[in-house]
Every structure is written in C-alpha cells, then in structure tokens.
C-alpha positions in Angstrom: -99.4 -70.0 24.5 -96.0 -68.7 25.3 -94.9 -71.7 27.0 -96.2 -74.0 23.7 -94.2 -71.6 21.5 -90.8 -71.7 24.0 -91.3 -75.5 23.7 -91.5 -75.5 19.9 -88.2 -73.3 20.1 -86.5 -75.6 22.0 -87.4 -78.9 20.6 -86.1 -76.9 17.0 -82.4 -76.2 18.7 -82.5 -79.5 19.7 -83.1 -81.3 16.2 -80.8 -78.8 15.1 -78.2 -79.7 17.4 -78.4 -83.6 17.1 -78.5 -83.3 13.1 -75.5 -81.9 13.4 -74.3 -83.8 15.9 -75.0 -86.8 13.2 -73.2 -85.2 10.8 -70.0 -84.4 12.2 -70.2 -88.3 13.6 -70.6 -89.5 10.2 -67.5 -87.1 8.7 -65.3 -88.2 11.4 -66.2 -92.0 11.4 -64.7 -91.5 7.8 -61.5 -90.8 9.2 -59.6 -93.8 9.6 -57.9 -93.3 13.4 -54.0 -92.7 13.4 -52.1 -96.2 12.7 -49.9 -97.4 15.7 -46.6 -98.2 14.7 -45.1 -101.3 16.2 -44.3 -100.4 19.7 -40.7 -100.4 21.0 -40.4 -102.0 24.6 -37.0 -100.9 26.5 -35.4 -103.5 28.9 -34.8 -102.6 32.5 -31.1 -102.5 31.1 -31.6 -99.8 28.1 -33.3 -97.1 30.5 -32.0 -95.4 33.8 -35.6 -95.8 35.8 -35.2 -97.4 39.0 -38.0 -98.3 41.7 -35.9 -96.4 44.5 -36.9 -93.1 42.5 -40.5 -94.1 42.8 -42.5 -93.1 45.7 -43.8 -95.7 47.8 -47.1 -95.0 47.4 -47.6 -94.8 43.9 -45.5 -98.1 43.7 -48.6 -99.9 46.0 -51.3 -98.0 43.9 -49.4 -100.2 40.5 -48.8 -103.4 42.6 -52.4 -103.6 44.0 -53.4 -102.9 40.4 -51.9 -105.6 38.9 -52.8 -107.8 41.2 -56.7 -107.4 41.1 -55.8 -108.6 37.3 -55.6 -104.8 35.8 -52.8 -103.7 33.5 -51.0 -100.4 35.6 -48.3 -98.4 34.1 -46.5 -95.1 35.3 -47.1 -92.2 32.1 -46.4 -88.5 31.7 -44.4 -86.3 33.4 -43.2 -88.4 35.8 -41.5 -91.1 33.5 -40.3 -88.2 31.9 -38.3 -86.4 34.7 -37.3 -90.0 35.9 -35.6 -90.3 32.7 -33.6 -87.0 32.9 -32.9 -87.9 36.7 -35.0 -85.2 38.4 -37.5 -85.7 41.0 -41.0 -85.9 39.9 -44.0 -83.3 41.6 -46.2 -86.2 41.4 -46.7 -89.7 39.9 -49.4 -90.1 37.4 -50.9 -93.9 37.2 -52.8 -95.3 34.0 -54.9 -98.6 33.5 -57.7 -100.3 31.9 -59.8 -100.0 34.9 -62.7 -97.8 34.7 -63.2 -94.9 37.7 -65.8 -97.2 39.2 -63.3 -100.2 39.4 -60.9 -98.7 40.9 -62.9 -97.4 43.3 -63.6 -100.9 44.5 -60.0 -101.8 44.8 -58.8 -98.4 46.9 -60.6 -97.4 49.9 -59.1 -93.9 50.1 -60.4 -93.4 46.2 -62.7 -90.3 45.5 -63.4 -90.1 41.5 -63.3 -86.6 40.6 -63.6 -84.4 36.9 -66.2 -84.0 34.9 -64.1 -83.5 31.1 -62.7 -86.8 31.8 -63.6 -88.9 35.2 -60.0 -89.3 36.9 -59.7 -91.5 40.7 -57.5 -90.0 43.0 -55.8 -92.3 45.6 -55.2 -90.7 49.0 -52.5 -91.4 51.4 -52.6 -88.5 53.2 -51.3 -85.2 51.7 -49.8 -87.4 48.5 -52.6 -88.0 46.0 -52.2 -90.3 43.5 -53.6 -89.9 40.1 -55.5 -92.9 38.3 -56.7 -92.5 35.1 -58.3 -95.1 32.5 -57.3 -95.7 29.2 -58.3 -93.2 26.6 -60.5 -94.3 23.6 -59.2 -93.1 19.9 -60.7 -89.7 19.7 -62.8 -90.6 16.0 -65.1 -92.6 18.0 -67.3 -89.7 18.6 -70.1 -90.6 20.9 -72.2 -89.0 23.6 -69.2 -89.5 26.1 -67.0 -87.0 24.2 -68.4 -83.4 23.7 -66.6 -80.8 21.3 -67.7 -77.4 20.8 -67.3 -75.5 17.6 -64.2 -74.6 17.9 -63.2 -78.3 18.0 -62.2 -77.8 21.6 -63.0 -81.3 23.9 -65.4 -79.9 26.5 -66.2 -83.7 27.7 -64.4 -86.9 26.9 -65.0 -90.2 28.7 -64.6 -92.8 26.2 -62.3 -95.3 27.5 -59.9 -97.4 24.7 -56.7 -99.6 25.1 -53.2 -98.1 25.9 -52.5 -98.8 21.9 -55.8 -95.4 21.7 -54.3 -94.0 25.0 -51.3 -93.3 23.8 -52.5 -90.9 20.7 -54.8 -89.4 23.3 -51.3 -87.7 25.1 -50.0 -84.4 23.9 -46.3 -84.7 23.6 -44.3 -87.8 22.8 -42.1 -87.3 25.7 -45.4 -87.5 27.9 -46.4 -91.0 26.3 -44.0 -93.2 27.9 -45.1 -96.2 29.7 -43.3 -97.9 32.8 -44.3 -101.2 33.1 -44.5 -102.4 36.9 -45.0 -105.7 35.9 -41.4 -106.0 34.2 -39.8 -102.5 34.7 -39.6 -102.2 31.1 -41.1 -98.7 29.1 -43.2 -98.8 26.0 -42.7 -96.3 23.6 -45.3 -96.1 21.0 -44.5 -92.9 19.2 -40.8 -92.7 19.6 -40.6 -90.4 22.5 -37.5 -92.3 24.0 -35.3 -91.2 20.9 -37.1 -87.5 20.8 -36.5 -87.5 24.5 -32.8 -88.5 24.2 -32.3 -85.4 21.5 -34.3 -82.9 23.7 -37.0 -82.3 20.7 -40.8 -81.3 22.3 -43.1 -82.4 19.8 -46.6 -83.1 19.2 -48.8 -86.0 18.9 -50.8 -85.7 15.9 -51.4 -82.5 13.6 -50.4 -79.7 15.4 -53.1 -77.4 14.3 -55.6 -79.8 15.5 -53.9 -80.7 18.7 -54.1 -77.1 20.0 -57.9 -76.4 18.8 -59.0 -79.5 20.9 -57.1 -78.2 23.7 -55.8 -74.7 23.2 -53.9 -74.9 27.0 -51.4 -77.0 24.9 -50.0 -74.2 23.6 -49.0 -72.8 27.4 -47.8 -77.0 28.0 -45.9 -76.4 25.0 -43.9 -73.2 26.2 -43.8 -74.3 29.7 -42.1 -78.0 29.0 -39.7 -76.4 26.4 -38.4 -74.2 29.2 -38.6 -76.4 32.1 -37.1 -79.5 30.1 -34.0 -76.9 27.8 -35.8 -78.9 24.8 -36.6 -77.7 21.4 -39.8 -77.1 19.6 -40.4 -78.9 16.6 -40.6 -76.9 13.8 -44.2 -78.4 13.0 -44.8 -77.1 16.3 -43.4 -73.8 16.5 -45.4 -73.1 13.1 -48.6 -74.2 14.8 -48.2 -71.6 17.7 -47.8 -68.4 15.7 -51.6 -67.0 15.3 -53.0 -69.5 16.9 -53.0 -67.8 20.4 -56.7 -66.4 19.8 -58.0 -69.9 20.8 -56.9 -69.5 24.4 -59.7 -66.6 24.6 -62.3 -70.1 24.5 -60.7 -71.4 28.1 -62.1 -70.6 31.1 -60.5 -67.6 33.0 -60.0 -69.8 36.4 -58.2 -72.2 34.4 -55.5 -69.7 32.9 -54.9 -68.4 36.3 -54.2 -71.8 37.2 -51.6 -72.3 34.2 -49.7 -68.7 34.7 -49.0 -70.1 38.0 -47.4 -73.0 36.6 -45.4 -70.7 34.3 -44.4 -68.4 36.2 -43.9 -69.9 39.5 -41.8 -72.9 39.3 -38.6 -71.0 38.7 -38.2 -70.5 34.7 -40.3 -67.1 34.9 -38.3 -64.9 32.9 -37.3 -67.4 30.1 -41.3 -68.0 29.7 -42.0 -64.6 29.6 -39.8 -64.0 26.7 -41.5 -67.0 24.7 -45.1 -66.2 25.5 -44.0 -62.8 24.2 -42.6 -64.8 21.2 -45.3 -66.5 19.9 -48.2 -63.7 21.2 -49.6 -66.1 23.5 -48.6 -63.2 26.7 -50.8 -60.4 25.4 -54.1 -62.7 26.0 -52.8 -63.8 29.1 -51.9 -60.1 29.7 -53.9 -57.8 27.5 -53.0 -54.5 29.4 -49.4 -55.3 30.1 -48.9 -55.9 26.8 -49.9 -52.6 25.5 -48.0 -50.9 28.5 -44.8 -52.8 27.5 -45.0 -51.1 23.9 -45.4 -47.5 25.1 -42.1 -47.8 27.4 -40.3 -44.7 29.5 -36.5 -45.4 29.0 -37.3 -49.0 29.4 -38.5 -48.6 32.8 -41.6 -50.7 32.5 -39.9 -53.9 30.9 -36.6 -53.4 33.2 -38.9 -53.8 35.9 -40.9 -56.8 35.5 -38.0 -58.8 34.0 -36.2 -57.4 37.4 -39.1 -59.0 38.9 -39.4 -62.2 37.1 -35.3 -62.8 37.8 -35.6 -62.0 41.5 -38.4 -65.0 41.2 -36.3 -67.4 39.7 -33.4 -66.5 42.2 -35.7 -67.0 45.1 -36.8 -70.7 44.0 -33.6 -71.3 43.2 -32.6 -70.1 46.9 -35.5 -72.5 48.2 -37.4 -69.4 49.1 -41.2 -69.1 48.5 -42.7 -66.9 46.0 -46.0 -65.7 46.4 -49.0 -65.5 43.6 -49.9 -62.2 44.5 -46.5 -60.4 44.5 -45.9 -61.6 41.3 -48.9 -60.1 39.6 -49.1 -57.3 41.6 -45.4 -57.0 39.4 -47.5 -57.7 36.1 -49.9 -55.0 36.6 -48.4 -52.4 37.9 -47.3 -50.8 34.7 -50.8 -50.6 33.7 -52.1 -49.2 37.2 -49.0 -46.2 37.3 -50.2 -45.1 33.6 -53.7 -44.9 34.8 -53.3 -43.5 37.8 -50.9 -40.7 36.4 -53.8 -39.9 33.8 -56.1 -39.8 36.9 -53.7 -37.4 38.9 -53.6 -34.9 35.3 -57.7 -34.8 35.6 -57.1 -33.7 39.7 -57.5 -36.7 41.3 -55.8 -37.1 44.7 -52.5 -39.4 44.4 -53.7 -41.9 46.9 -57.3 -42.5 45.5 -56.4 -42.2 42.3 -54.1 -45.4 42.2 -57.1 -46.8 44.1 -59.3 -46.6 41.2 -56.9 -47.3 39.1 -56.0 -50.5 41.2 -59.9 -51.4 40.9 -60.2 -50.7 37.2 -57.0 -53.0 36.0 -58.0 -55.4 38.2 -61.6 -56.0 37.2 -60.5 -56.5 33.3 -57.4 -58.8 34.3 -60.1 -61.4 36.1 -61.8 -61.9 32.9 -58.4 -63.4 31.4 -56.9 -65.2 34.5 -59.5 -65.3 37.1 -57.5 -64.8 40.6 -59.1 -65.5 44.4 -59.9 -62.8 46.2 -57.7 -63.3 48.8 -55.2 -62.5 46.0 -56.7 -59.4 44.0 -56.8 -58.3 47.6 -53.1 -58.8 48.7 -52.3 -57.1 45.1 -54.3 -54.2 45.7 -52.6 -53.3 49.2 -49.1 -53.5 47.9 -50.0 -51.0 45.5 -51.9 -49.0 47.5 -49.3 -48.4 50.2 -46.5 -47.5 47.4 -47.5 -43.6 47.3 -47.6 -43.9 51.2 -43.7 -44.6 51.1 -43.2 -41.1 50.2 -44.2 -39.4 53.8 -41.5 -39.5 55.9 -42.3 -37.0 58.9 -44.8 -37.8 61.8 -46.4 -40.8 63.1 -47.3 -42.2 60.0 -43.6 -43.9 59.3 -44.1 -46.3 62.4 -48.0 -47.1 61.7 -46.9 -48.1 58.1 -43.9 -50.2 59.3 -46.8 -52.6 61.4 -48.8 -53.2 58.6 -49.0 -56.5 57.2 -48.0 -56.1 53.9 -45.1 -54.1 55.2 -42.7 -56.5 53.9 -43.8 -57.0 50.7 -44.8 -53.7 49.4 -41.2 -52.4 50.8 -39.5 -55.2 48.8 -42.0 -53.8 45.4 -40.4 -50.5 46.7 -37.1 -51.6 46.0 -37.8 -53.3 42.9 -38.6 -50.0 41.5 -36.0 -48.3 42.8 -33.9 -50.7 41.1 -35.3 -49.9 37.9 -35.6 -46.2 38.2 -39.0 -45.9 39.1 -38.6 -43.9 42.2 -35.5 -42.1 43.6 -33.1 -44.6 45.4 -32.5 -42.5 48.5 -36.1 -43.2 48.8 -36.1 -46.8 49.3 -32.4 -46.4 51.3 -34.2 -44.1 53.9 -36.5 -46.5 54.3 -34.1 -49.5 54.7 -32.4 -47.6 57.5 -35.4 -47.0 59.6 -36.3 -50.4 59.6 -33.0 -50.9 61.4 -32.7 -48.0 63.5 -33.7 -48.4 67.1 -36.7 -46.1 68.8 -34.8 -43.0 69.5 -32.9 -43.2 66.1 -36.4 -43.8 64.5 -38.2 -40.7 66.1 -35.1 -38.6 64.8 -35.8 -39.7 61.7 -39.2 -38.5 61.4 -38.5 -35.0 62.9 -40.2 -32.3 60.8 -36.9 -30.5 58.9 -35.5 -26.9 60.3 -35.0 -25.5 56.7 -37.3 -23.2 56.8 -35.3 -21.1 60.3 -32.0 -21.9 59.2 -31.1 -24.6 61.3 -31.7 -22.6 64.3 -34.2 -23.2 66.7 -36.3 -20.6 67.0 -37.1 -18.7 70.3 -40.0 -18.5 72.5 -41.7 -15.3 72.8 -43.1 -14.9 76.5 -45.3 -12.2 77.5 -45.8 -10.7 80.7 -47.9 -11.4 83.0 -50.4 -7.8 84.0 -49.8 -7.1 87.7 -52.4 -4.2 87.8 -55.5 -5.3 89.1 -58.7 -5.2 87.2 -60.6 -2.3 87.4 -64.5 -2.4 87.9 -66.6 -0.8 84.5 
C-alpha cells in the first residue's frame, strides 16, 4: 500500500513538472530569438592577429578541422588577448561538429561536461578545447534544463555560429578568427567595444546573470584583468543581484576565487567585489569582521596580503591557495578565538576550535580540498606558538613544514600591527644565527638574580661514622 501511494506521489510531481515544463516552452517559443545584425568580417590587414601568436597545437586542431569539411574558428578569451597583444592561458576552438564528430577526427579526444558536452584535444599537458556551436537559447527542449531561478543547469542544443554567438557572455568574448582566411567575424560589435576598452554584456543584463549568476564574478574579473569599463547597463545589473550566486555550487566558487584572486589583480578585485556586494557571499564572515575593525588592523592586513600577492606574480613567484585564504580568515578566527580565551579557554586550543568552526561554515560558500583547509589550519595554528622563545621548542618549530609560511603570516601581521615587531625580528635573526648563536638565544633570562649567576651551595660531606640503634 505504501509503495502504490509513493507511486501515485511521484507520477503527480511528474505531471506537475512536465505541465509546467509545457508552459514555460510555450511562453518562451513566443519570444522571437534576438535578431543578428549583419556581421562585420575584418581583413587579415584591419586586425593585429598573426599565426606566429598561435600555438601549434591549437593551429593543427583548426586545420584538421577544416579539412574533414567542418567550419573551425578561434573564440573567447584567446582572440581577445591576441588582440591586446598578450599571451593567451589557453586557446578555445569552436565548430559545427558535434562532440561525437570530433571525436572521430582526433584520436587524443575525450568528451567531457555534463551542462554542455565540450571535446578536449590532448597533446600532452596542452589541452585544447572544442566546443559545438550553441543553439539560440528560446529553443527550449529536453537538451537545455533551467531551474527556477532561470539558471541553465543543462544545455546541449547545438545551433549555427549566427545562435553561437548570442550564446557568449561578453562582446569582447564573441570574436571569431577564421583559420580558413585569417579574417575575424564580429557579430555584436565587440571589435569597436574592444578597441574603447567597454566590458559589456550580450543580451539583458538582468537575465544574462540569472542564467548564469558566475557572470557576475567574469564580469569583475575581466574588468580588472583587461583595465576595461563596465557598461553602465551592466554595472546596474550587478548591484543586488549578488544573492543569486548563493544557487552555485560551493566547489565551483572556490574554483572562481582562485581565478580572482590568484592571477595577479587580487587587491583591485577585492575592492570591486566589495563594491557591488558580491565579496560578503563569497566571504560571509570576513565581511562582518571587516565592519567591526581595530584601528584598521583587520583591512590593513588582508589588503597587505592581497598586494604582497600581486607583487609575487608580478616577481614570477608562486602564490599558494592556502596562504591566501588562510589571509581571508584569519580576522574571523582571532575574534573567535579571543572570545574563547575571555570564557578560559587555553590560547593554543582555543584558536584550534576557532580554526575548525570558521572553517566548516567557509566550505559551504567556496568549497576548498582538504589538502588545503589543512595547510590553512597549520599556519594558524603555529601563530600563538611564535611567542615562546626559551627552550627546545624554538628549533623543533623552525623544522616544521609550514615553517616558512606561517613565519611569512607572522610578518604580515607584524606589518600591520597585529603583533609586536621585535617579535617577528627576533625570529628573523634566529633563522640566521648559527648553532651556538641559536642556543644563546633561547637561554632562559637572569632577571630574576640580577644578572648574576647565582652560587652553588655545597654541603659537607658527614665524616663520623654511623652509629648502630
């Protein structure tokens, strides 16, 4: 009986869901799709895109292409950058060949993504991304899945490049380079926004970000990156819209703070995620801790640390994941750990705790590895052990593993007044003392006897023999 009634229940939801399912195909069949202006084809001689800039690779992925009888353009960020004369991550390949076609032609071709099937081309560590022609977005059918939010949860209709191109998200991003005569198409006149450094979006703003709210981060991350301007249209769009991100995925926003923070525009980022509220759902607790500030000791410190990023990449030099948020928490872990301290907890476990309890709510906004949440948690939790400077225990924190980095936190907060300099100097110096100069160091201190050492009281030995009881 209770199975029969769980059936009736479901086979309900389901004529509930595909009624309206019906209905939402039937409202948006009545749109009419967006009307493609005449297309605009630029001359090898009008742009500044040479095949020398291209890599190899993605050059034989368009020529083979093209010769199996496929249309094959370069699109995205890679035309992009090739047109302001940087050096593109990667090169992004689009054609009217399906996944499974593709396939066929490439050997080293695995077809991967379930939101919208994508090929990837292997030659060894360089990947090259093949995607198929996106269909107008109006002809709703069981290929293309929206929530009801609006957000696209699955889309594999496939179109021409004349639907592909209101499929993109930026009109810089929807510039085609033709292999077959070096020329670019420009559908939505992203050449002449490109040229006046203007970001802005493909289609209704408002509706852009619902399908996709991640747009919004694109949006802020490309306006930094690139020095370009929002369009007003787009800048209005972004102010109270930054509730939608809470519908992504928390892997998926840990994914995209890297890309913001990590590619050497961190602190300019910061201040416009800050800007249009977007940083306080990335960031709920640091937020809150940036608005209850000590002398500006919690901001000074993560834009210290956000700088000393950008200076880094800009040096060449790595910056790791964890570091970085280990620098976005730690405002959030100190005030929790101090309240902890106040209800007589021990310094050491109560930044412990503290450590666990931040991190556990963080995870459901940008979910991090473990490896990282980890690497965070022992930077922090050496921080307190900094402060003894007498024994042993100076030399068995020097070999730790995450010596290096939690020292380098300790200076960033020495920098920004959140523990004594002559703390972190002290430590800087027995780093680079030798063995003898070390154990001086980390002599216990004669205050207490006035500097004098004190003497030894030695009692005399009995010479009188024992006497039998």
């Amino acid at each position: 009986m209770i199975n029969t009634i769980r059936k009736i229940n479901n086979n309900g939801v389901t004529l509930i869901l595909n009624l309206f399912k019906k209905i939402i195909q039937s409202a948006r069949a009545q749109i009419p799709p967006p009307t493609v202006e005449k297309v605009k084809i630029y001359a090898r001689s009008e742009h500044t895109i040479s095949r020398a800039q291209i890599s190899d690779n993605a050059l034989k992925v368009l020529y083979r292409l093209q010769k199996e009888g496929f249309e094959a353009y370069l699109v995205g960020g890679c035309v992009r950058d090739l047109l302001l004369g940087r050096e593109p991550k990667d090169f992004d390949v689009v054609t009217n060949a399906d996944p499974e076609q593709v396939r066929k032609v490439f050997r080293n071709c695995r077809i991967i993504g379930r939101r919208f099937r994508l090929a990837h081309v292997h030659f060894g560590r360089e990947v090259i991304e093949v995607a198929t022609f996106r269909g107008d977005g109006a002809a709703q059918n069981d290929a293309q899945v929206l929530n009801q939010e609006g957000r696209v949860l699955r889309d594999n209709v496939y179109g021409t490049i004349e639907e592909d191109v209101w499929r993109r998200d930026f009109t810089v991003n929807a510039l085609y380079y033709n292999i077959k005569d070096f020329s670019v198409a420009d559908y939505v006149q992203g050449m002449e926004d490109h040229r006046n450094g203007i970001l802005r979006l493909i289609g209704e703003p408002s509706t852009r970000f619902r399908e996709d709210p991640v747009r919004m981060l694109r949006a802020v991350r490309f306006a930094v990156k690139l020095g370009f301007k929002l369009h007003p249209d787009c800048q209005q769009a972004l102010h109270g819209a930054a509730a939608l991100l809470s519908s992504i995925p928390a892997a998926r926003l840990y994914d995209e703070v890297l890309k913001l923070f990590l590619y050497g525009y961190a602190l300019q980022t910061f201040e416009m995620l800050r800007h249009y509220g977007l940083f306080q759902v990335l960031f709920p607790d640091t937020e809150r801790s940036l608005a209850d500030q000590d002398n500006d000791f919690p901001r000074m410190l993560l834009v210290r640390a956000l700088q000393n990023s950008d200076n880094r990449i800009a040096d060449g030099k790595t910056v790791t994941a964890y570091f970085l948020f280990a620098a976005l928490l730690w405002e959030p872990v100190r005030l929790s750990a101090l309240q902890k301290m106040r209800e007589g907890q021990v310094e050491y476990m109560a930044y412990q705790d503290a450590a666990n309890e931040v991190i556990a709510r963080q995870v459901r906004y940008t979910a991090m590895p473990r490896h990282i949440s980890l690497a965070i948690r022992e930077v922090w939790a050496l921080q307190p052990k900094f402060t003894t400077r007498v024994g042993s225990k100076p030399s068995r924190l020097l070999l730790h593993p995450r010596f290096r980095a939690s020292f380098d936190f300790l200076l960033l907060r020495a920098e920004t007044g959140g523990v004594d300099a002559e703390l972190a100097q002290w430590w800087q110096a027995y780093q680079n003392a030798d063995e003898n100069e070390q154990r001086k160091m980390t002599q216990p201190s004669r205050k207490s006897t006035g500097g004098k050492p004190r003497k030894r009281i030695y009692r005399k030995k009995s010479t009188s023999a024992p006497t039998d009881v």
